[in-house]
N, C-alpha and C positions, 0 to 999 in steps of 0.2 A: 504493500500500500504506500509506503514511505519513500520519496527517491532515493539514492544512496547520498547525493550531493546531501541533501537534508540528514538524514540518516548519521553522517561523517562531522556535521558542522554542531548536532547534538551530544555527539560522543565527547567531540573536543571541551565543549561547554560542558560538560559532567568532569573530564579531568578538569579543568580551572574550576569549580564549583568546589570539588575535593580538596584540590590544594588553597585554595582563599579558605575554606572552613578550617584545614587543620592551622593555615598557619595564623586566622584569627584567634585558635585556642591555645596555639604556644605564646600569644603577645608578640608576633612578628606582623602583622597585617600593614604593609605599606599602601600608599595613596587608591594604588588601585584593587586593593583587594576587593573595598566596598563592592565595584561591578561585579562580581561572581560571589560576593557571600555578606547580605547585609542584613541578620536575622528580621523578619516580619514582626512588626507590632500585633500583639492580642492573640497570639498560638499560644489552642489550648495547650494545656499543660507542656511548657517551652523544654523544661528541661529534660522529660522526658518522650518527646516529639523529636529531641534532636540528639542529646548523648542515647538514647539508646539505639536509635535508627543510625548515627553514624559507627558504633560498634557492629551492627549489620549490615554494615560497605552500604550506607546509603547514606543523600542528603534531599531535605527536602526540597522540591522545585520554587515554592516558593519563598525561599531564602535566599536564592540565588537569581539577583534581578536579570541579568543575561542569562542563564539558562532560561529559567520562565519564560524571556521573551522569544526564544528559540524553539521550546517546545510548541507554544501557542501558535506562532508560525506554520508549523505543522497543522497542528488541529483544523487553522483554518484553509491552509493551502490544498489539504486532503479531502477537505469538505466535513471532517469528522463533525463540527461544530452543528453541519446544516443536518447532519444524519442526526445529531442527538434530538436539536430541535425537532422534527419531525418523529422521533420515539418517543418523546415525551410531549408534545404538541407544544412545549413552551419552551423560551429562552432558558440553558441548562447553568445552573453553577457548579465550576470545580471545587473540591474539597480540598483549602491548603495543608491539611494535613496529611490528607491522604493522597496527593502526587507528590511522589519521591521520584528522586534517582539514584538509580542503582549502579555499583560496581563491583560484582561478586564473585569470589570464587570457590571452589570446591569446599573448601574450608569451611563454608558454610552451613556443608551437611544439610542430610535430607529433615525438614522440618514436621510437624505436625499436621494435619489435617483442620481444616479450617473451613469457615464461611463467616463473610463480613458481614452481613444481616446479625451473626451475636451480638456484634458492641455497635452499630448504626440507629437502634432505635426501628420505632413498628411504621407503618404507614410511609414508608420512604419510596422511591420510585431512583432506580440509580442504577450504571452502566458503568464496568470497570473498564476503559479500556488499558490493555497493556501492552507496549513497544517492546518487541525484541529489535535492540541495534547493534546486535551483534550475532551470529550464527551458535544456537543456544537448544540443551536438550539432550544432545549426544558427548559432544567434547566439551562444553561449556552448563553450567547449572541453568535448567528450565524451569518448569513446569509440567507437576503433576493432576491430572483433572478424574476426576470421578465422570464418567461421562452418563449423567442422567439427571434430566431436571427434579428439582425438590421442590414441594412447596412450601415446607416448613424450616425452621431453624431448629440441627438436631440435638439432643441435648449435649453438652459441655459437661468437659473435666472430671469424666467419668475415667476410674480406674485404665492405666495403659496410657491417658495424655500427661503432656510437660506440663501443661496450663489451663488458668480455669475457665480457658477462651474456645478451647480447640478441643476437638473431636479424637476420641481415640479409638484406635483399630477395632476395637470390638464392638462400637458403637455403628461406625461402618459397614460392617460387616452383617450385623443387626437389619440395616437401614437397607441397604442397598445388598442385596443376600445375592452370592453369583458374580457381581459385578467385577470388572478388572480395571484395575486404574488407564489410563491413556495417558502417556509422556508424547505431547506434540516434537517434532525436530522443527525447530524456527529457522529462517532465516532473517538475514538482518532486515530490518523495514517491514517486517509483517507485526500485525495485532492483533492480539484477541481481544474477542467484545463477551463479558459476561456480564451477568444478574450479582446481586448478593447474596441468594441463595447456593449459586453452586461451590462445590465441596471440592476444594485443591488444596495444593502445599507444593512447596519451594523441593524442584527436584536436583539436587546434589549427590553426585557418589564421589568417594574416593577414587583419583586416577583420570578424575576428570582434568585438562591438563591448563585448559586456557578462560579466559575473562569473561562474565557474562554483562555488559552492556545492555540497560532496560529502564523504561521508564513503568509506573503504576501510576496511572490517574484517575482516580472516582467522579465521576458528574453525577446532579443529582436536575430532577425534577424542582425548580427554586422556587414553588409554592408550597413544597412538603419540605424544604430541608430541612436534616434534623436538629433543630434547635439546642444549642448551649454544646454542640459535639464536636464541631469543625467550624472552621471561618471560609464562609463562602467570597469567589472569586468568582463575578458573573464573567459569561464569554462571548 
């Protein structure tokens, strides 16, 4: 979906994003760091929006005024803007908390099973979409998808999960009886489009050898957003 030229000018904005955040937290931040990492006023919960999310090779997009305005670029160059409005009949807001960028590796290991409907609140109407900009899945960490729509949010932090967010195998297993996970192979410039309902987790193995390059961005319907959760950024 994404051209490479755009695809290339994203990635570079996520290395300068990385390096302007760590080196605004050693106290090296010269003149221009601001452009690539000038924390956002009124994110919820700052400190952990951004030291924990930068311990999992990410930073959030908008923290970083030039990458924001790189990714946005995108959205509306691709049209993505004008798909969402028409899935949601109304102008969409991003959720600044919940577009990051990512740069990860193996290291990261295979995560938990999840659905973002847990912690978004009822009544929401929202589309994740997520950029692979790098070739991700096989040699680099993807994405693992349960491939079957839910209508529900399944219960949480049952025996077998790390946390009291995420779904554990036996819960799975439970829910969706038979089913086989799907590990997409991405190439750089494709996105997935999901719900909050569907049930994924960060797919990493040991041996995997190179960088995964990716952005996550949430839009929501901006007549349900969910209040006091996120800070909306209309598009």
């Amino acid at each position: 979906l994404v051209p490479e030229v755009l695809v290339a000018r994203l990635r570079n904005a996520i290395d300068q994003a990385f390096e302007a955040y760590d080196a605004t937290a050693a106290g090296r931040a010269s003149p221009d760091t601001g452009a690539w990492f000038d924390p956002l006023d009124n994110i919820k919960d700052p400190d952990f929006a951004r030291h924990w999310r930068r311990q999992a090779n990410a930073v959030l997009a908008a923290d970083s005024p030039r990458g924001l305005f790189e990714f946005l670029e995108i959205v509306h160059a691709v049209g993505i803007d004008r798909l969402l409005t028409e899935v949601f009949g109304e102008r969409p807001s991003l959720a600044a908390e919940k577009c990051t960028l990512f740069r990860a590796s193996a290291t990261e290991r295979r995560a938990d099973w999840h659905q973002d409907g847990a912690f978004l609140g009822d009544g929401i109407r929202t589309v994740n979409c997520w950029f692979a900009l790098t070739r991700c899945g096989r040699d680099a960490p993807g994405m693992d998808i349960m491939p079957r729509r839910l209508d529900r949010v399944l219960p949480l932090g049952e025996a077998g999960s790390q946390f009291d967010w995420t779904v554990s195998p036996a819960t799975v297993a439970r829910a969706l009886p038979g089913v086989q996970p799907w590990r997409p192979e991405f190439q750089a410039g494709d996105v997935l489009f999901f719900d909050e309902l569907l049930l994924h987790r960060t797919a990493a193995e040991e041996g995997m050898p190179n960088i995964r390059y990716a952005v996550e961005s949430w839009f929501f319907a901006s007549s349900v957003y969910p209040d006091g959760r996120s800070t909306p950024l209309v598009v």
